[in-house]
N, C-alpha and C positions, 0 to 999 in steps of 0.2 A: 504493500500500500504506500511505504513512504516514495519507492522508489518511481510507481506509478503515479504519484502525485509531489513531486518535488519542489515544483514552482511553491503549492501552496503550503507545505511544509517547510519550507526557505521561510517566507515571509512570515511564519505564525512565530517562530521561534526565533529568527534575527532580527535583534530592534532595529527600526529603522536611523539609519545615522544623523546625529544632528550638529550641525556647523558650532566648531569649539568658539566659545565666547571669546568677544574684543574686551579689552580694558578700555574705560574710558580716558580723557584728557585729566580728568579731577585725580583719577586713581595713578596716573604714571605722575601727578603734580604732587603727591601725599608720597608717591619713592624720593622720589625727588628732595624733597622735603628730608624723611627719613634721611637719605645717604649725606644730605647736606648735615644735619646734626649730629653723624656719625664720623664726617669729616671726608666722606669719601667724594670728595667735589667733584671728579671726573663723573662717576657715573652718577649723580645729580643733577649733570650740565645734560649728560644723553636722555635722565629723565624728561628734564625741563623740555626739551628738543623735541622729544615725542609727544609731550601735551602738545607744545605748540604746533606742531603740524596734524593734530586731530581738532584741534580748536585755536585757530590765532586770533581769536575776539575776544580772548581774556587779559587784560593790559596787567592783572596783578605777574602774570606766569613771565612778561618777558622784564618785571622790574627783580624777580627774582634770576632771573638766570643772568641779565645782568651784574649784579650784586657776585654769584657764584664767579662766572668769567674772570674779573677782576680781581677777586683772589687768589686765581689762579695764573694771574699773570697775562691774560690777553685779551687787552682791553680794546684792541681792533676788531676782535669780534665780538665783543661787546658792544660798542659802535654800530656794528651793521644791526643789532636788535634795539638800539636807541633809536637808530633812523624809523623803523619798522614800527615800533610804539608811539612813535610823536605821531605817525601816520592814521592811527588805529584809536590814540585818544589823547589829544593835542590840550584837551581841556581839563586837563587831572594833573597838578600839581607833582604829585608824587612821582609821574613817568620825570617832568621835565627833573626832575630833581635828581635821580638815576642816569638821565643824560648826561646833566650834568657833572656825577661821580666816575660815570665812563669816559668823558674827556680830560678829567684831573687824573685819573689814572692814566692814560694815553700818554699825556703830558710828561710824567713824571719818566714813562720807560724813553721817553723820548731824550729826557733830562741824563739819565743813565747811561743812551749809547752816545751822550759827548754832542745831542743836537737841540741848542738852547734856542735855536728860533724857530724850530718845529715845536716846541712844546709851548712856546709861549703863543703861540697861535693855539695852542691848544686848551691854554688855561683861558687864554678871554672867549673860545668857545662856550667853556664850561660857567665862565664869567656872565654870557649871555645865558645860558639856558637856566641858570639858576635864579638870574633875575625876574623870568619867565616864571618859575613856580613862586614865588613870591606874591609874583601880579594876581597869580591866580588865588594863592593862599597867602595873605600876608602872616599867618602866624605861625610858617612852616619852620621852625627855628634852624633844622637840617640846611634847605636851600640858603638862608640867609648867610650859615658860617661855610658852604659851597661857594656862595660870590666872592666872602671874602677871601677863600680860598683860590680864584680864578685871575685875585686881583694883586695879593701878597705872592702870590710864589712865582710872578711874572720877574721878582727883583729890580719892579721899577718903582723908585724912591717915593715919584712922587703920585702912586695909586697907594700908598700904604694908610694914606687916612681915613680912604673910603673904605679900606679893608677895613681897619680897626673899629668905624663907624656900622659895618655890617655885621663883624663879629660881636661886639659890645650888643645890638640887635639880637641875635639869636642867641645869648646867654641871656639876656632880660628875658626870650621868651621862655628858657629853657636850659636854668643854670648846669643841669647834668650830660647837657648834651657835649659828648665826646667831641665832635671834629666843632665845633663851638669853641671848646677850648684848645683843642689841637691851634686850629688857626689864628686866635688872639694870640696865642704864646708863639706864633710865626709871626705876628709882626711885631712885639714886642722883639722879638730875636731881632729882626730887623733894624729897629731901631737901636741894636745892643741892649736894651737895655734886659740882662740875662735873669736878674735875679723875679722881676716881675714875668721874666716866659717860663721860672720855673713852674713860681706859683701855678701857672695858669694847666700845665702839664698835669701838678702835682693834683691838684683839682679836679682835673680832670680823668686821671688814675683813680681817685681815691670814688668816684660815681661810676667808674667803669672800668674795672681789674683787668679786665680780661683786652682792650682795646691794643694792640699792640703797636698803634704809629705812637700813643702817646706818650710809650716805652723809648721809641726809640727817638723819639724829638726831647725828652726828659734825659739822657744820654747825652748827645750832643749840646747841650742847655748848660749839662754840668762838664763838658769837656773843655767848651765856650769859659768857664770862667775857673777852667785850671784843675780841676776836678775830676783827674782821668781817675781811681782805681771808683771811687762813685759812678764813672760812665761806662766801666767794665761792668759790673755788678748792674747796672739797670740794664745792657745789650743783653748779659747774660737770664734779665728778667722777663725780657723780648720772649728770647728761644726757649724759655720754661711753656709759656702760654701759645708760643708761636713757632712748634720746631724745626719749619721749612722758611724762616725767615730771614732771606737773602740780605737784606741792609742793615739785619741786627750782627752778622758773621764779617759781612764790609767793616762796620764802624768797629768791632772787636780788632778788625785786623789792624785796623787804620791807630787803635789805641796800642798796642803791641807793638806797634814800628814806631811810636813817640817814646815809648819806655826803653825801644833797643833788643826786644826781644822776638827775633826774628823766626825761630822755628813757630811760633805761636801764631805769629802774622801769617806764615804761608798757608798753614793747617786752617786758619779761616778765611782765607782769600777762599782756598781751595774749593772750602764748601760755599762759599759765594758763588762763584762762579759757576759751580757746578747746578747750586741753586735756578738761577738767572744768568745764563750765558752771554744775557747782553749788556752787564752791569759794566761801563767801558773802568770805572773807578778801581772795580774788583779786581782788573787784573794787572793795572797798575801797580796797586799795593801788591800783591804777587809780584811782581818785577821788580821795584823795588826793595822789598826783602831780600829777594834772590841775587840781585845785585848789592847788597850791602855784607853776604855771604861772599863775595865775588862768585856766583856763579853765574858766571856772563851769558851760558849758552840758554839757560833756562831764563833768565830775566832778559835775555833779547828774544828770546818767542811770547811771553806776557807781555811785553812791552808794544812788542810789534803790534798786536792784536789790540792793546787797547790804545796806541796812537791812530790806528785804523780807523776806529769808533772817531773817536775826535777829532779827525780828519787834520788839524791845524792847530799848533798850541796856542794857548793866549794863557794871562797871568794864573790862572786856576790850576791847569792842567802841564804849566811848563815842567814842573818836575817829573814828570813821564818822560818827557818827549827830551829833556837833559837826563835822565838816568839812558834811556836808548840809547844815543850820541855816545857817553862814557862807556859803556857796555861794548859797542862796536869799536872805538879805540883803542880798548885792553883788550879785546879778541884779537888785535891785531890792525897796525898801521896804516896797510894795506887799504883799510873798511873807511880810511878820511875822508876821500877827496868823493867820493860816490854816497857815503849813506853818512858821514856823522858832519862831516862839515856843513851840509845844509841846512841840518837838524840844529846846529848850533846855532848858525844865523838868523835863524828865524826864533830861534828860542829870545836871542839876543832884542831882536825886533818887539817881542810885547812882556818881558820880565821888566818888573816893576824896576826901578833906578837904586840901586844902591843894594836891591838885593841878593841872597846868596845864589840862588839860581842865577842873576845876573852876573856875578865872579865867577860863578863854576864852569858858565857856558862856555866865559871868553876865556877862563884856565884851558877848557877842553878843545877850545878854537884856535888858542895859539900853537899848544903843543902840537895840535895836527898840520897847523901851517909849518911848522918848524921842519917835522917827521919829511912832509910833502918835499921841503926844500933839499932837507940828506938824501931823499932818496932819489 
């Protein structure tokens, strides 16, 4: 019987198959979520990705993957989901204000690989977009210390009043709000005046433990006024709370090469850089070290690399670009007239007047003239 009735014995006894469930946008937004609390920002950002391509009419899902992006270091695609979201709801404070933190981020990697007029286009971007959520929400204390933030980290003199006038704004609305005090204690810094940007730092730690720029501008604050093994212990405060953070292993290095302790300095370039491949600073200090070891051949491949990034020294950056120069003259005489004498002259060209990089250049400019002449 069964075999002369098969068709209807198939279908009594095999269920009929039914198409395995989708997840919705909400339920890959709640992984998302999840993996982000967990710290797993990679596959938070492919969550956020998937909502958004099941649903791109939800503006909270692209200020979150936003927000992830940038932590994780890439704030150009960050950007393309800022453009995406002003497009989708132009009228919400909160998007332009994530804008805003995705072009102060941009900025800043811009400032790292040694391109100070890429980024400063970058900050009055974010300058603009912050003033925009404002407009829209005057009480958003966030966007307010964003402007000032778009307006101080340009390091032009004479926007720092505005800044201070916008930051002083979002701490009146919103004395806990972290990047509020982040950025009043930047332009106090600006101003020098240190002991008022610690305050501001300190304050702003003490409403938000866990904040880690304001670890490392708290750092820098007390290094500013002579206070390095206090600016070791706060970098090292950084990396407790933050232990993938590339400027807090910078600035450790950067304090390790002012006390003379060179194995220390390289060990935290190392993991700078390794961090943030594009940090042009990081491998400076690397090169440096390495060359104060005289190991010329490892501090002219750091060196190389990050005069690359900087493309051209000027007063900030000359001490790379004169460590290179010396590096190729004690590798050998030969290395003058092609790669360290130019590097000299030009070092020559924007080292401040009377300074030590100014004697050292023309120390390293004569000798090689001299070399050039015996040989």
């Amino acid at each position: 019987m069964v075999i002369l009735n098969a068709e209807q014995v198939r279908d009594t006894i095999i269920p009929t198959p039914t198409p395995e469930p989708t997840r919705s946008a909400a339920e890959f937004a709640l992984l998302a979520e999840l993996s982000e609390q967990d710290g797993e920002l990679a596959e938070a950002t492919g969550y956020y990705e998937t909502a958004i391509n099941l649903d791109p009419s939800r503006p909270e899902l692209y200020i979150r993957i936003i927000s992830v992006l940038i932590r994780q270091n890439q704030p150009e695609k960050a950007l393309d989901y800022a453009s995406r979201a002003t497009l989708l709801a132009a009228d919400r404070d909160d998007i332009w204000t994530a804008v805003a933190s995705a072009y102060i981020a941009n900025g800043d990697r811009l400032v790292m690989m040694g391109d100070r007029a890429g980024a400063n286009l970058q900050y009055a971007e974010a300058y603009i977009a912050a003033l925009e959520a404002t407009r829209i929400n005057d009480q958003n204390a966030t966007a307010h210390a964003l402007a000032a933030a778009g307006q101080v980290l340009q390091g032009d003199f004479a926007k720092l009043e505005e800044a201070q006038q916008l930051a002083d704004t979002a701490i009146f609305l919103d004395g806990s709000n972290p990047y509020a005090r982040l950025y009043m204690g930047s332009v106090f810094t600006n101003y020098a005046r240190y002991n008022e940007a610690l305050e501001q730092y300190q304050l702003g730690i003490e409403a938000n433990p866990n904040f880690a720029e304001l670890y490392n501008a708290l750092a820098y604050a007390y290094f500013a006024t002579g206070r390095i093994p206090e600016a070791i212990v706060t970098f090292e405060n950084t990396l407790r709370i933050d232990p993938q953070n590339a400027i807090a292993y910078d600035g450790l290095a950067y304090m390790y090469i002012l006390l003379g302790v060179d194995a220390d300095a390289i060990e935290n370039a190392l993991q700078a850089v390794e961090l943030n491949p594009n940090m042009a600073r990081a491998y400076g200090r690397l090169g440096h070290a390495h060359f104060r070891q005289s190991n010329y051949p490892e501090a002219i491949e750091a060196l190389e690399t990050a005069t690359a990034m900087y493309r051209e020294p000027n007063s900030l950056n000359a001490l790379f670009f004169n460590r290179l120069a010396h590096a190729y003259l004690r590798s050998g005489t030969e290395n003058c007239t092609d790669k360290a004498i130019p590097i000299f002259e030009a070092v020559l060209r924007v080292a401040l007047p009377g300074s030590f990089e100014q004697t050292f250049a023309q120390e390293g400019l004569d000798e090689c003239r001299r070399a050039v002449i015996q040989n």
